[in-house]
N, C-alpha and C positions, 0 to 999 in steps of 0.2 A: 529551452525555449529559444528558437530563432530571434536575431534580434531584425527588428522592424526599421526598413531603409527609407528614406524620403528622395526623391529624385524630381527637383523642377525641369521641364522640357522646353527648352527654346525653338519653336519652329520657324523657322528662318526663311525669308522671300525676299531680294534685293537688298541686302545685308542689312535688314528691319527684324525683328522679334515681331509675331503675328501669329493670330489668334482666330480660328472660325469656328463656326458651328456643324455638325456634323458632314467636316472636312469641306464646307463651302462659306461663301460670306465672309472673307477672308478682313480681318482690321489688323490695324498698325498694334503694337504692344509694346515698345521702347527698344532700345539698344541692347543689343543682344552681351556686350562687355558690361557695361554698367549694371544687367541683373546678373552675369554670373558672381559678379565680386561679389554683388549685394548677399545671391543666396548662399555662396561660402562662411562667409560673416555670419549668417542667420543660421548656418549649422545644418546645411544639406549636406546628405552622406557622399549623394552620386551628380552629377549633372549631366546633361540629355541634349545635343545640337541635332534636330533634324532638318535639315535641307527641304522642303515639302515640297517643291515645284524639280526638281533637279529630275529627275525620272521621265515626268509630263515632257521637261525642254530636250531631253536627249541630251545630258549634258552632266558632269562628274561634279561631286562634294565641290563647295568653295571653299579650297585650303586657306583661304585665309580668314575665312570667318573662325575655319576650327584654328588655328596661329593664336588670333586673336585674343578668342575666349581662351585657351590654353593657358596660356599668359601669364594670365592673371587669379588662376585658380591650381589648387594641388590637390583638391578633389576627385576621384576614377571621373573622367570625360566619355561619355558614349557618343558616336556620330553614326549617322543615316543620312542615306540619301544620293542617289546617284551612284551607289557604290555597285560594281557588278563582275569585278575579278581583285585574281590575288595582288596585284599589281596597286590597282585603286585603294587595298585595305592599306599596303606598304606605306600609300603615300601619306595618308591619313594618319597610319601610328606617327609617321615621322613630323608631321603639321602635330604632335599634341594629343590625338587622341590615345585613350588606354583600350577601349574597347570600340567594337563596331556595330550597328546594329543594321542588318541588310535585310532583305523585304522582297519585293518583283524581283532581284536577280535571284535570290536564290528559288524563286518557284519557277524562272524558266532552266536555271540552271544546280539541282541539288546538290552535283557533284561541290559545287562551290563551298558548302558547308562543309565536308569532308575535308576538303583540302583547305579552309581556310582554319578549322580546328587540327589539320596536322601541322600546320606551319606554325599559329602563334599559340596553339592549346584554347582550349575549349574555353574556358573564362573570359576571354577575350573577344568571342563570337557570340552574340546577339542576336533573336531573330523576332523582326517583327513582323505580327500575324495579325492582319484588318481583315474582320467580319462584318458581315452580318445576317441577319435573321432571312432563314428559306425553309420551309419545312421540307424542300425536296433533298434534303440533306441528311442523313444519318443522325448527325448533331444537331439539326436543327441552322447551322453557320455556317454560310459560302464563306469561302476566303474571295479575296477580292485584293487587285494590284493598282499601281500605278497611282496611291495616291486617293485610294478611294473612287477609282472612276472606273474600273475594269474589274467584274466578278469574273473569274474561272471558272467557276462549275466545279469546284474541289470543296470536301469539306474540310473545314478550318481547324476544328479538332483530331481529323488523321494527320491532318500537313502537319499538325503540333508533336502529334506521336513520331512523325518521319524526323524530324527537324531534330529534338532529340538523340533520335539513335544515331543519327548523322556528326553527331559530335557538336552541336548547340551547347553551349554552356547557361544562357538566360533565354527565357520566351518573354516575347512583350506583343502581348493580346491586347489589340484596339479595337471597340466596337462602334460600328459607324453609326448605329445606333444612339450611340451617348455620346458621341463626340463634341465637345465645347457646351454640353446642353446643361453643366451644372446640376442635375439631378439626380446625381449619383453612379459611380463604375457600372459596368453591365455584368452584373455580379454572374449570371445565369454565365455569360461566356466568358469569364475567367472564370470562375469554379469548373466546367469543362473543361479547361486546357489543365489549371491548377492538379485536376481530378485524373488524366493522364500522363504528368510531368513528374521525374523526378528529378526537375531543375529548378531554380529560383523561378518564377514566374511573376512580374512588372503588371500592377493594373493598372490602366492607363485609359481616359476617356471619359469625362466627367463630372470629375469630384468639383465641391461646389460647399459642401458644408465639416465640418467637422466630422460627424456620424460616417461621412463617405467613406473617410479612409479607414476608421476600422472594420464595416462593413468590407471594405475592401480585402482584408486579412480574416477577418472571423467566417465570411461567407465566402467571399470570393475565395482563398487559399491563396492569398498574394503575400510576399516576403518585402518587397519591392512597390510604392507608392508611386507612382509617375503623377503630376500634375501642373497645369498651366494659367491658365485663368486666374485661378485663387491666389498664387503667388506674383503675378505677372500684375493684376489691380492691388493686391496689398489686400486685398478682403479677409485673407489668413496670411497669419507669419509660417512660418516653420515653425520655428519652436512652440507657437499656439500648438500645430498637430500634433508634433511630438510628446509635450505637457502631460496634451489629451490622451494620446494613446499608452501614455506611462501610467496615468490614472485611469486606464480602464486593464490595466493590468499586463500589457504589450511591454516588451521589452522594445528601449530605443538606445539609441545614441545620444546623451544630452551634455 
């Protein structure tokens, strides 16, 4: 049995922790140092910096948010945002992060996943994949860039199969459908991406209650928990989900 990872996500916008609803309505959510320590302490496996506005300003990761939060945790560090050659990933491992997680560059550019799995090896390469619902789509999910503001016209579940064979080491499927709406992962588009990957695959976009996150693993086919809100107000610890999901039969890390 895989064991079940917890991953809090800090989205970041003028060196502030922040928090919207599906990817709009953007509110403050504390210092982005002060919750990574907290959630190390509290026994998260992975931690998550994404830049959310950096893509929109035409402008690279803030090395020094990832420095910062680096820092003070020994955690695997995921970063997005802004990232869009091999150059930009360099800078980033060097600021602290273990892995990267990239998005719009790699759909205007795929060779990017190739090469940035030849250089630092697949583990290290991340791909996040923001949907949502079109039926004019195979899958039923447009992919969609820049932050949730730009659909492509591609479906979300081949870009996940391409992303993959490209040398991806994790997929992390956001639905803009459930984003910050606390009503649970969009189980229907991560079991699609889960149901094509033979990577670790990140649910991510939602969670809100306990039930979320193992839904998030029993239906969804998620290894990897990503969440914001619930950690970010204190409404769940970690260890509460963790508890949880050991008593529902889940292997964790505790």
């Amino acid at each position: 049995m895989k064991i079940i990872k917890i991953m809090p996500c800090l989205d970041m916008k003028n060196g502030r922790v922040v928090k919207g609803v599906n990817f709009v309505n953007i509110q403050d959510a504390g210092d982005p140092v002060e919750h990574a320590s907290f959630y190390e302490k509290e026994g998260a496996d992975e931690l998550a910096i994404l830049d959310i506005s950096a893509t929109q300003e035409s402008r690279k990761t803030k090395l020094e948010w990832v420095r910062s939060v680096s820092s003070v945790i020994t955690i695997p560090l995921t970063v997005g945002g802004g990232i869009s050659s091999l150059e930009d990933i360099e800078m980033v491992f060097e600021a602290g992060a273990d892995k990267v997680s990239i998005s719009s560059a790699a759909v205007k550019n795929p060779g990017l996943i190739d090469e940035a799995a030849g250089a630092w090896g697949s583990g290290r390469v991340t791909i996040a994949i923001d949907g949502r619902r079109n039926q004019d789509m195979a899958s039923g999910f447009e992919l969609v860039v820049s932050g949730g503001t730009t659909p492509v016209g591609r479906d979300a579940v081949a870009w996940a199969r391409e992303c993959e064979k490209r040398g991806a080491g994790v997929l992390l499927p956001t639905s803009m459908d459930g984003d910050g709406t606390k009503k649970g992962y969009d189980l229907e588009f991560t079991r699609a991406i889960a149901d094509v990957a033979g990577i670790p695959v990140v649910a991510s976009g939602g969670a809100g209650k306990l039930e979320h996150f193992y839904q998030g693993v029993v239906q969804g086919g998620a290894e990897i928990l990503l969440a914001a809100s619930v950690f970010h107000y204190r409404t769940l610890s970690i260890r509460q989900v963790k508890e949880y999901l050991r008593d529902k039969g889940l292997e964790v890390n505790l």
